[in-house]
Every structure is written in structure tokens, then in C-alpha cells.
N, C-alpha and C positions, 0 to 999 in steps of 0.2 A: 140026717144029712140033707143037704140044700140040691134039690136037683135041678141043674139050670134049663132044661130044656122044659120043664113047666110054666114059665114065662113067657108068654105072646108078645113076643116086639111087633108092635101095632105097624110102623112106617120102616121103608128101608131109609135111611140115614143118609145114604146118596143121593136121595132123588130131593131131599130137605136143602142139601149145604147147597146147589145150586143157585136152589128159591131163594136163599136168605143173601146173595148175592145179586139177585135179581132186582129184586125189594133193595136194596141199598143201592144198584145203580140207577136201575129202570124207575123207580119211582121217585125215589128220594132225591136223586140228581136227573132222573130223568133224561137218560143216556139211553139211546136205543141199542145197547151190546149184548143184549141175550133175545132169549126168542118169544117170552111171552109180551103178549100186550096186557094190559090192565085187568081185563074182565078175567083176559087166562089166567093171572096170574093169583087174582080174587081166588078162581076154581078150583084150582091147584091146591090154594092155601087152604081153603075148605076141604076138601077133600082129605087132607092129612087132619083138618080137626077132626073130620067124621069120623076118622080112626078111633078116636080116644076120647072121643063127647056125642052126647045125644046130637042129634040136630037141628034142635032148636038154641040151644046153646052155641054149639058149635057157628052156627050162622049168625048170632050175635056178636059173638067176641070175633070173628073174623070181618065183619062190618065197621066195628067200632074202630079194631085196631089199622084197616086203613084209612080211617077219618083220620087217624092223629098225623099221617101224614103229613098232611100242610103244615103243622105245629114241629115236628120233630126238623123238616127239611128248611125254616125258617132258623129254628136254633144253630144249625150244622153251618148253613152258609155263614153265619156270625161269626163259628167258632172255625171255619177256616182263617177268616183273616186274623183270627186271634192267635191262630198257631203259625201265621206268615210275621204276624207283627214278635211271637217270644223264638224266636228261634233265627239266628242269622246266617244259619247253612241251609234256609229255606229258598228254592229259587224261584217257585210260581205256586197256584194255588194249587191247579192239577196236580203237583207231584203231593201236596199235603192229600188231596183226595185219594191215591190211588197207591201212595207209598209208605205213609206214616202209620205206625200201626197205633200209636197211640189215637189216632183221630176213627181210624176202624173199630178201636175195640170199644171209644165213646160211644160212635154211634150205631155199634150192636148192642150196646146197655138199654139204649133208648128203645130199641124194640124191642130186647128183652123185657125189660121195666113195667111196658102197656103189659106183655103178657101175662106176668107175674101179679097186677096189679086187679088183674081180671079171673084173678086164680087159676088160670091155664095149666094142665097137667102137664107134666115133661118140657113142651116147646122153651115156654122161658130159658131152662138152661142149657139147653140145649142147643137154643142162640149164643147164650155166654161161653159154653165149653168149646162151641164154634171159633168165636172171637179169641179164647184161650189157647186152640190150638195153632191158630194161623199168627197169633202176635206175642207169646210167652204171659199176656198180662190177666189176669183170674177177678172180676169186679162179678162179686153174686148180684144176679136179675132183683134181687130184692133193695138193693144199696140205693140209696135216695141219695140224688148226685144233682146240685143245682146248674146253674150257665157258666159257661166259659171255664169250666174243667178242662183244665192244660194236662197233658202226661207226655214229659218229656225222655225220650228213647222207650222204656215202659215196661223192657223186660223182668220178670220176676216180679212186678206189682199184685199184690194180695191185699182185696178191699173184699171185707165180709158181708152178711146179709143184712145185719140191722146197722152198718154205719151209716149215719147220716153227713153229708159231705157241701157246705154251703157255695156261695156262688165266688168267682174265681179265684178258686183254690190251683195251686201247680205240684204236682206233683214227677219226683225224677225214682229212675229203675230201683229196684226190688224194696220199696217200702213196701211195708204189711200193715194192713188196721183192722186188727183180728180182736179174737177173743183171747181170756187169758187160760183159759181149758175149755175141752170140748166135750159136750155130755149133754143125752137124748133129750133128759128132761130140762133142758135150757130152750127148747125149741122155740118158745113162746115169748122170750125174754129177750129184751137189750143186753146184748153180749159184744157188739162192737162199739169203736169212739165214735165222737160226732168232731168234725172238723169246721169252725168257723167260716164265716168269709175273707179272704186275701190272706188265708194260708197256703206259705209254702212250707216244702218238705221235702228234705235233700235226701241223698239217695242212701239207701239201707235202713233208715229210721227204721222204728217197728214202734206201733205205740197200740198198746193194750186197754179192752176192759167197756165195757158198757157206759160206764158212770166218766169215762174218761172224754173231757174236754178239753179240747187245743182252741186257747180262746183266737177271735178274729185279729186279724195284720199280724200274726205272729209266724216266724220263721224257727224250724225244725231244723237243727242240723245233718248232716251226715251219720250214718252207725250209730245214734239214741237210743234207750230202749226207755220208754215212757208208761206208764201205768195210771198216773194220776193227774189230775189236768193240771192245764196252763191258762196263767191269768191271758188276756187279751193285751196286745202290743209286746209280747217275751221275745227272745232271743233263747234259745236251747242250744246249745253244743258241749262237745264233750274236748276238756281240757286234758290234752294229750301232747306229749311234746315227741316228737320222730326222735329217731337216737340214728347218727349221722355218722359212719366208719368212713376213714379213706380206708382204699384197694391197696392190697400190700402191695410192693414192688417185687421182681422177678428175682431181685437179690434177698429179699428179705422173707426170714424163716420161722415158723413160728414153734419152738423146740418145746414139749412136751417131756419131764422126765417122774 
């Protein structure tokens, strides 16, 4: 039997989701709405490594990871006005920053991503399952996601760890780009698709499989379910035709005998 109180949870979990709100305002927008300044917030962040890495390491990847800073916060301002210019219920940029959860859960990818990338224990998804709990959308820290990723509404979106996902691709709520079964010893392996550039993919798609290619400019339909790739320039939909009843009338019975 598995006794769970043998387990050292290293950090309390509350005193994390703060920081990582901190770090997306305070730095990334550079908004003065929380209470650390820089250096504090450098300390803080260290301080949760030191939890779970030597500190030689620990001071490393906490270095590094706000160097990327400048680079992450340059990408994000771009992809505001990219989600002002695809969306025309959009009324200014702030409300993309502060209400869109698709543009929240991109740019908790982005510091998930450095961490994961740095081989970081825990923290990587720990940012994601962040992003996953305050937006519905699940993008594993490992998914290599290039510029101007649009996620339009974004609920129920499921991107796995090895998808690779090229530059602006748009994506609508609950697609999946998963694997086609899940098992330990895959760990190592290409188990999600790779998505071209100037792919879209309309909402419920699900498209399976490691080896699975959606070539570039090509459009995904709605409810697909895809396993094997797509040449580049396709058109995917599924050929359904609605079945259209008029409403009986108040006079009319429908006698069963």
C-alpha cells in the first residue's frame, strides 16, 4: 500500500500561485499590482528552487529564467495585438491582457517551457496546471508552440507534451493533440502531432499520433477525428448533413398503436 504521508511536499502551493502572477504582471507587463519588486521577487523564486534543487543549480536556472524575460515580454506584446486584430468582440488591449484566458494560458506556456527546458522538477507544471486551473485549457510545459498562437475562447483545449505546433497556427475550444494511447514506456518518444504554420482548427477536432502531420495553410474542421497527416493547403471537414423536423402543432398527434 502507497502511504501518502511519506511524501515531503517541498513548497506550500499558495505562496507559488501568487509569484507566478507576480511574474506575469510585475515583470512581464511591468505593472506595479503586487508587492514584490524585482530583486524580491528573483528571492522568492529562489528560495522555492532551493526547495527542490541544490543551490548551485537552483541559482542557475533561476537566473537564466528571468533573463528570458525581455524575449518572452517582447513576443506577448506582438501577440496582444494579434488577438485584438482575430477577434471582433475585442474592445482594447488591456482587456486581452487581463481577461482572455487564452492569452493567459500562452503566456504561462512560455514560462512554463524555459522551465521544463532547463529540466526543472515540479515548477514547469506546475505553472501549466496553474494556467489549467484558472483557464479550462491543458498545453503540457513540454509542447513547442511557435509565434502568434491564437486560442480562441480555449476551453477544453488538450495539447500534449511532444506536440510540436508551428508559427500562427489558431486554434478554437476543446481540440485535443494528444496521443493515440497512453503507456509509461512511451515516455521518450514522439507521441503527439506536429502542426504546420497558418494552421487552423475549428473547435472539437482531435487529431492523434506522433507521426501525425497537419501540413502548413491547411484548415481543420470542426468534430474530426484525424490520426494520419494532412498534405499542406487541405481542407478537412466532415460531411454531415443536420436532419431538419418542423415542431408538430398543438392540434397534431402522434398515435402510436
Amino acid at each position: 500500500m502507497i502511504r501518502l504521508n511519506k511524501y515531503n511536499i517541498p513548497f506550500n502551493k499558495f505562496e507559488l500561485e501568487p509569484l507566478i502572477d507576480s511574474i506575469i504582471y510585475d515583470e512581464i507587463f511591468q505593472q506595479p499590482n503586487f508587492n514584490y519588486n524585482k530583486q524580491e521577487l528573483l528571492e522568492k523564486f529562489n528560495d522555492i528552487l532551493l526547495k527542490i534543487l541544490p543551490k548551485e543549480k537552483a541559482e542557475k536556472i533561476s537566473l537564466f529564467f528571468f533573463d528570458q524575460f525581455d524575449t518572452i515580454r517582447r513576443e506577448l506584446e506582438h501577440l496582444i495585438f494579434n488577438f485584438y486584430a482575430n477577434d471582433p468582440a475585442s474592445n482594447s488591449e488591456i482587456e486581452i491582457i487581463l481577461a482572455y484566458p487564452g492569452f493567459f494560458a500562452i503566456a504561462i506556456h512560455r514560462l512554463a517551457n524555459v522551465l521544463y527546458k532547463l529540466q526543472t522538477p515540479i515548477l514547469p507544471r506546475f505553472f501549466s496546471e496553474y494556467a489549467h486551473s484558472k483557464t479550462g485549457i491543458d498545453i503540457h510545459p513540454g509542447a513547442t508552440i511557435g509565434n502568434n498562437f491564437y486560442i480562441d475562447h480555449g476551453t477544453g483545449i488538450v495539447i500534449g507534451e511532444t506536440t510540436i505546433i508551428g508559427n500562427d497556427v489558431k486554434i478554437y475550444q476543446g481540440v485535443t493533440l494528444g496521443a493515440f494511447y497512453v503507456s509509461k514506456n512511451l515516455s521518450n518518444k514522439k507521441r503527439h502531432p506536429t502542426i504546420e504554420n497558418n494552421v487552423t482548427i475549428y473547435a472539437g477536432a482531435t487529431i492523434l499520433g506522433g507521426t501525425t502531420v497537419i501540413g502548413e495553410n491547411s484548415v481543420i474542421g470542426g468534430n474530426v477525428w484525424i490520426t494520419e497527416s494532412i498534405e499542406k493547403d487541405s481542407i478537412v471537414y466532415q460531411e454531415q448533413s443536420p436532419i431538419i423536423k418542423k415542431q408538430k402543432t398543438e392540434n397534431e398527434h402522434n398515435y402510436i398503436i
